[in-house]
N, C-alpha and C positions, 0 to 999 in steps of 0.2 A: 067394116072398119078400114081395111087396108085400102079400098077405092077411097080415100078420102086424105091418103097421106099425099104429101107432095113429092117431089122426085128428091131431095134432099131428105126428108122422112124415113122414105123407102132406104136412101144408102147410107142415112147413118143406123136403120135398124139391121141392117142386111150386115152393117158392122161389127154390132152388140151382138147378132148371132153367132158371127165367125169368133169372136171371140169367147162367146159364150162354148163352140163347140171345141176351141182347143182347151178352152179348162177343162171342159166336163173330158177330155180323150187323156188330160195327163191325170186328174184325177180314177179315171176308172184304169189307168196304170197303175197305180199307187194304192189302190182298192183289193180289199179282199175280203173272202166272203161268195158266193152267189148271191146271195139278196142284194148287195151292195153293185156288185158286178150288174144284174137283170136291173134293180133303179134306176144306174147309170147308163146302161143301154135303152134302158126306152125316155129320158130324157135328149141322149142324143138325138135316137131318133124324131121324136117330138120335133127338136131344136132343127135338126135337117129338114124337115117335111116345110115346117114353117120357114126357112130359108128357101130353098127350093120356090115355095109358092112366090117369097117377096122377090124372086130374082125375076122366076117368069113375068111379072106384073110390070117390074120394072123394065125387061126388055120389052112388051108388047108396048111399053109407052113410050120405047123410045123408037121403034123400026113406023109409029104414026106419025 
């Protein structure tokens, strides 16, 4: 899926991630609970891994 985005694609998802990861970090401040707490940690992490990948992709498209 992601080889098919455009380089604009890529930075406006790379956007919705970052934003996506300061909610999910004030919300699991605001959290309480373990279950609530472990939810919102492996969403983050999810939400990171999948940024990560879209950054790498879009740097190796731009250093060609």
């Amino acid at each position: 899926m992601n080889g098919t985005l455009s380089m604009a694609e890529l930075d406006d998802r790379i956007a919705i991630l970052r934003d996506n990861l300061r909610q999910l970090v004030e919300q699991a401040a605001g959290s309480s609970g373990a279950r609530d707490e472990e939810r919102t940690a492996e969403r983050i992490a999810q939400q990171n891994a999948e940024l990560d990948k879209l950054v790498r992709e879009r740097d190796a498209r731009t250093r060609k």
